[in-house]
C-alpha positions in Angstrom: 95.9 167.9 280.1 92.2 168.8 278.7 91.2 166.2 276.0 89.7 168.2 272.9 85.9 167.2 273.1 84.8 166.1 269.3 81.0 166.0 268.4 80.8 164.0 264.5 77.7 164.6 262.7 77.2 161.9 260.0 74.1 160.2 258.6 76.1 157.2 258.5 75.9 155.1 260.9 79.0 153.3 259.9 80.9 156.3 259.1 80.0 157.7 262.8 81.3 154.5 264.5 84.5 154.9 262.1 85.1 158.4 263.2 84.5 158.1 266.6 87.0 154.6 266.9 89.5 156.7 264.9 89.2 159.9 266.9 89.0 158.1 270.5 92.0 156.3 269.8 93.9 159.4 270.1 94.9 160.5 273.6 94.5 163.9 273.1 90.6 163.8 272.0 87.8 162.5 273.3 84.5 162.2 271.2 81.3 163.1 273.8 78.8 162.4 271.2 77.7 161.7 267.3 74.4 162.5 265.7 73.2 161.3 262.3 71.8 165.6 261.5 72.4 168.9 262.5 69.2 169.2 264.3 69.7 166.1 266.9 73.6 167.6 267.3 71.6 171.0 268.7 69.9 169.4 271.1 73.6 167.4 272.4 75.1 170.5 272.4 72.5 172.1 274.7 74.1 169.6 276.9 77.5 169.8 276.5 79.4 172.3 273.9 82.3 170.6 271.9 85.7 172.2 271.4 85.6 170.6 267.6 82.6 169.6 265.2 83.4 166.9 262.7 80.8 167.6 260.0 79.1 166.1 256.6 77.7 168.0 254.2 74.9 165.9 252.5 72.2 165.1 255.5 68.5 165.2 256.3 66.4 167.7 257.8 69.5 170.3 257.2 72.6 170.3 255.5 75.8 170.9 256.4 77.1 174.1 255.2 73.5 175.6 256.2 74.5 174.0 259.9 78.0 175.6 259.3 76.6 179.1 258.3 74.2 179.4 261.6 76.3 177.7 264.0 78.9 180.7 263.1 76.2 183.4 263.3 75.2 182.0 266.3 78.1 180.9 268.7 81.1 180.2 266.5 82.9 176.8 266.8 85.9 174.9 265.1 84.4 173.4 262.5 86.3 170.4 260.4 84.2 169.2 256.9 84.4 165.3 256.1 82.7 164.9 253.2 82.7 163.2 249.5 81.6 166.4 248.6 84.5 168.4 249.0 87.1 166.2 247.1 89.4 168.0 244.8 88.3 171.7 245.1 84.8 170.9 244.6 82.4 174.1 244.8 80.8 172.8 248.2 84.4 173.0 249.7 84.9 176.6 248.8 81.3 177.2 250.1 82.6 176.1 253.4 85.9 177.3 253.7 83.6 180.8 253.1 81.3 179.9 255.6 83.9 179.4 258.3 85.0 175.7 258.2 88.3 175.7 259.4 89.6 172.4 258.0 88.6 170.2 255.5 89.5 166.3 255.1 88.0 164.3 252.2 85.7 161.4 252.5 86.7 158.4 250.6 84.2 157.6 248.1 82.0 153.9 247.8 83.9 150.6 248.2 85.7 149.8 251.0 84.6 153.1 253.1 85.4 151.6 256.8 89.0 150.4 255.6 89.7 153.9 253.4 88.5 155.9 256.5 91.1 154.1 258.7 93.5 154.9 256.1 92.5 158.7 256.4 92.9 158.8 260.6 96.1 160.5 260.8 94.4 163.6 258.2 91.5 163.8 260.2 93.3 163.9 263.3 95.7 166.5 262.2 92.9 168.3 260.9 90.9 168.3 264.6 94.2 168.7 266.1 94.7 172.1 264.4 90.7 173.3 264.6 90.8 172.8 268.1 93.6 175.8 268.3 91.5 178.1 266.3 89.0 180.3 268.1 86.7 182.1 265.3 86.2 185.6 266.3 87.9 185.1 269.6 91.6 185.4 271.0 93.9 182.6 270.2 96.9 182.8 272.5 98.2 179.0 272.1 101.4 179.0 268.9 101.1 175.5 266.8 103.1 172.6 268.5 106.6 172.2 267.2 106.7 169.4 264.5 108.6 165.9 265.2 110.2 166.1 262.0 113.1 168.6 260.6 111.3 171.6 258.3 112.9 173.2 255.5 113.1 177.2 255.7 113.1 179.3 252.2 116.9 178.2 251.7 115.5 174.7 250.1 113.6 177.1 247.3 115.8 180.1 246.5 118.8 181.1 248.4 118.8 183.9 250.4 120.3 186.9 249.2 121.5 190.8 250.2 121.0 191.8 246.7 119.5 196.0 246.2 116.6 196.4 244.6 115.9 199.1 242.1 113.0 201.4 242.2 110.4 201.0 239.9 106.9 202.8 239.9 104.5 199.4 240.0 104.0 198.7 243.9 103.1 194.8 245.1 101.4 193.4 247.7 102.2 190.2 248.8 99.6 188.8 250.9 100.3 185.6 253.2 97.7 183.7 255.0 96.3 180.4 256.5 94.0 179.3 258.6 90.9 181.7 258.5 92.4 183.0 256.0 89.7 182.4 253.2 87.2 184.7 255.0 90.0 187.8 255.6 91.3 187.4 252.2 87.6 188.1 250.9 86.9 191.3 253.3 90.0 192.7 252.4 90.0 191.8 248.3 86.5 192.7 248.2 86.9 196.2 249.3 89.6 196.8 246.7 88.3 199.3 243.9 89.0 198.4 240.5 92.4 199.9 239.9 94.3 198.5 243.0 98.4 197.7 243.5 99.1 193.7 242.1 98.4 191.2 244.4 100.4 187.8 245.0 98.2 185.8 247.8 100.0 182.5 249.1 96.8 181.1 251.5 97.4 177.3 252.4 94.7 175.2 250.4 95.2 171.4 249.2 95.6 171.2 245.7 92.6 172.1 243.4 91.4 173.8 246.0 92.9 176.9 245.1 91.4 177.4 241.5 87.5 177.3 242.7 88.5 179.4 245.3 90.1 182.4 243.2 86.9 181.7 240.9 84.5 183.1 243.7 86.3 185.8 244.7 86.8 186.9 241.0 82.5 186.8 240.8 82.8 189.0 244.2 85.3 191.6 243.8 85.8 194.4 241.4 89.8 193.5 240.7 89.9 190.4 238.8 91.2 187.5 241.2 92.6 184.2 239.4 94.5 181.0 240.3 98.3 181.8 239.1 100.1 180.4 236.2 103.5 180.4 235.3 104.4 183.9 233.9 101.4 185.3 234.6 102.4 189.1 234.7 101.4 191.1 238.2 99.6 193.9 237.3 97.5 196.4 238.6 94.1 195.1 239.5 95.3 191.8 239.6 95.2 189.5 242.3 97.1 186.2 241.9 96.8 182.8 244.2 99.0 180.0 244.2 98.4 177.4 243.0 97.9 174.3 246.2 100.6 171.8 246.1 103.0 174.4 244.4 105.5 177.0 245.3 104.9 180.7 243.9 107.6 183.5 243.4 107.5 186.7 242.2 110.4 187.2 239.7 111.2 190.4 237.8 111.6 191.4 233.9 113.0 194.8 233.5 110.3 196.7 235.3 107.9 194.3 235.2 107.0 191.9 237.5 105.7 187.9 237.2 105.2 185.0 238.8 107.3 181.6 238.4 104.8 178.5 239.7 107.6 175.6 240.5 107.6 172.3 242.5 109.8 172.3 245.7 109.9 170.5 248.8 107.8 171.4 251.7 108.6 174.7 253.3 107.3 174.8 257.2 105.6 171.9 256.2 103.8 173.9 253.3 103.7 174.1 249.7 103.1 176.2 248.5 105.1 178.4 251.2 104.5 182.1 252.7 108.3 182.4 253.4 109.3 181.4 249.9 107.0 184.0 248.4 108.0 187.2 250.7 111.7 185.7 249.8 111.4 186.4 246.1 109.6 189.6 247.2 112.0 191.0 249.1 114.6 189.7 246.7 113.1 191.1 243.2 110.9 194.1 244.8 112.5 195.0 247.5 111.0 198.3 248.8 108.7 198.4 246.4 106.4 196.0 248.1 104.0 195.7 250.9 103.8 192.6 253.1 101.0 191.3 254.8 100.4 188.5 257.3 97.3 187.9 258.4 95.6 184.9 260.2 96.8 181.7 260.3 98.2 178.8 262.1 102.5 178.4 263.1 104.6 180.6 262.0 105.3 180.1 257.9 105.6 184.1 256.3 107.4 185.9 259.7 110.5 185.3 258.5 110.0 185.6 255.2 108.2 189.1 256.2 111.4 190.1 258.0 113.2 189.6 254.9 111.0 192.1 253.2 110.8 194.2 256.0 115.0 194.8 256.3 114.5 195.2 251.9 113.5 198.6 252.7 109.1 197.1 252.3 106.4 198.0 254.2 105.1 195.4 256.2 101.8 194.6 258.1 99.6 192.3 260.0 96.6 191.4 261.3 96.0 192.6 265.0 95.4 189.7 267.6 91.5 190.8 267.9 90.5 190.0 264.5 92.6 187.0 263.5 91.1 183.6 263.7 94.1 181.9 264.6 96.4 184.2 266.0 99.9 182.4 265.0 101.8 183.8 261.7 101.4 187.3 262.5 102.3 187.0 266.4 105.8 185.3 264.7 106.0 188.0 262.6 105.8 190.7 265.6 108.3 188.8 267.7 111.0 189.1 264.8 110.5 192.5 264.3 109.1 191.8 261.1 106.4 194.1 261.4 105.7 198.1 261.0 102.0 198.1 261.7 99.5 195.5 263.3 96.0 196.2 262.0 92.3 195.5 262.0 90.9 193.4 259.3 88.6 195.9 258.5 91.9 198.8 258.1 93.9 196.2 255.7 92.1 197.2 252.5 92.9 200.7 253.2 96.2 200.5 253.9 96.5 198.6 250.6 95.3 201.6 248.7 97.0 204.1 251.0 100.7 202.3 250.2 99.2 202.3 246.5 
């Protein structure tokens, strides 16, 4: 089997021999170079392409997220940040999710940095692991590898249930996405006018993450887009993100509809969970409600898009063309989950169509 080939980009010279050790020690990857800036990793990479880039943020000559941004422009590649800049939610990790960084992994901060790096080996190999799968702006056959350990469906959340749904005249959309998923997420909520269905989002971030990121699309986009709390109402013009590290469902009060933020286990080795949010949808909204999948890694939201889907909703997902990682909604279309598979560029639309 084809090793994934790993170029690490660190002005540290100690942090470069840390990743490389930590990274060549896995079977499956094979680390064919390290450079201390963007500009000596071009001239590797005339040489020999890399299926991943490990990159810091803070260098000389050129920094990281302008590396990111051109690189993407240019001839996009898996990109995974390791930097002490993008710990807990920090603005420079929301700059490059944006730009196209498809996974993100925390540097440890001063002391001890060799040992703490160590420590962080199985994170940064997951994370490589999982960029190496992704194909920005290309076709992305391969499903995520089936995990060693048992996952939890919806069940361990909220029980499923065959209860009808009234009509009522608000319409949601429930959005579920993952990896690439901050880049769709910002076409399609960008091109939302003003008065626009409410939105509940689930897009897996680490904790914090989620907060700055709802901030910058709020400065973009003409609906207002915010991190969820518990009981915020969903309302026209409203967009709402769960919260990383917690479970979101949308719950209903007469005919109004809110969102309950809750701890929980790990659903498809998430939390919070695209299956436990289309649940509740399906459950509380019924045919109300559009679903959409877009692009993202495994296959958390296709059942849970089924469920909305045999609720009486209208359900959608992102065609094979435009998804980053082509995963969620392809487990979507095999269930039968899905009415339509669209464009990126049609999802807005559609949105205001069902609207």
């Amino acid at each position: 089997m084809k090793k994934t080939s790993v170029l690490v980009i660190d002005d540290s010279a100690v942090v470069r021999q840390v990743l490389t050790d930590v990274l060549d020690g896995h079977a499956g990857i094979e680390v064919i170079g390290a450079a201390l800036d963007p500009i000596f990793a071009l001239e590797k990479m005339k040489k020999q392409w890399p299926d991943v880039i490990v990159l810091d943020v803070e260098m000389p000559r050129m920094d990281g997220i302008t590396f990111l941004k051109k690189l993407m422009a240019e001839r996009p590649t898996p990109v995974v940040i390791c930097s002490s800049l993008t710990q807990k939610g920090s603005e420079t990790a929301v700059q490059a999710l944006a730009a196209g960084a498809v996974g993100i992994v925390p540097k440890p901060g001063i002391g001890n940095r060799r040992a703490a790096l160590a420590d962080a080996a199985s994170d940064l190999i997951q994370a490589v692991k999982a960029a190496a799968r992704a194909r920005p702006q290309q076709l992305v056959p391969k499903a995520a590898p089936v995990p060693a350990q048992p996952r939890l469906n919806a069940d361990a959340v909220l029980p499923a249930t065959e209860h009808a749904m009234a009509q009522t005249t608000e319409r949601i959309v429930a959005i579920g996405t993952s990896t690439g998923g901050t880049q769709a997420l910002e076409a399609v909520l960008t091109a939302l006018p003003a008065v626009s269905p409410g939105i509940v989002i689930v897009q897996h971030m680490p904790e914090k993450f989620t907060a700055s990121f709802a901030a910058r699309l709020d400065s973009l986009c003409r609906i207002e887009v915010r991190e969820a709390k518990n009981g915020d109402r969903v309302m026209p013009g409203r967009a709402l993100i769960a919260p990383g590290g917690r479970h979101m469902l949308l719950k209903r009060n007469g005919a109004q509809y809110h969102v309950e933020i809750i701890d929980g286990p790990l659903v498809n080795r998430h939390r919070p969970s695209v299956d436990v949010l289309f649940r509740s949808v399906a459950k509380y909204a019924g045919r109300n409600a559009l679903g959409i999948i877009m692009t993202g890694m495994g296959d958390d939201g296709a059942r849970g898009l089924k469920e909305m889907h045999d609720s009486g909703a209208a359900t959608v997902a992102q065609d094979e063309a435009t998804s980053v990682v082509y995963g969620m909604p392809r487990e979507a279309v095999k269930l039968g989950a899905v009415d339509h598979s669209l464009p990126l560029g049609a999802i807005a639309l559609e949105v205001m169509k069902y609207a």
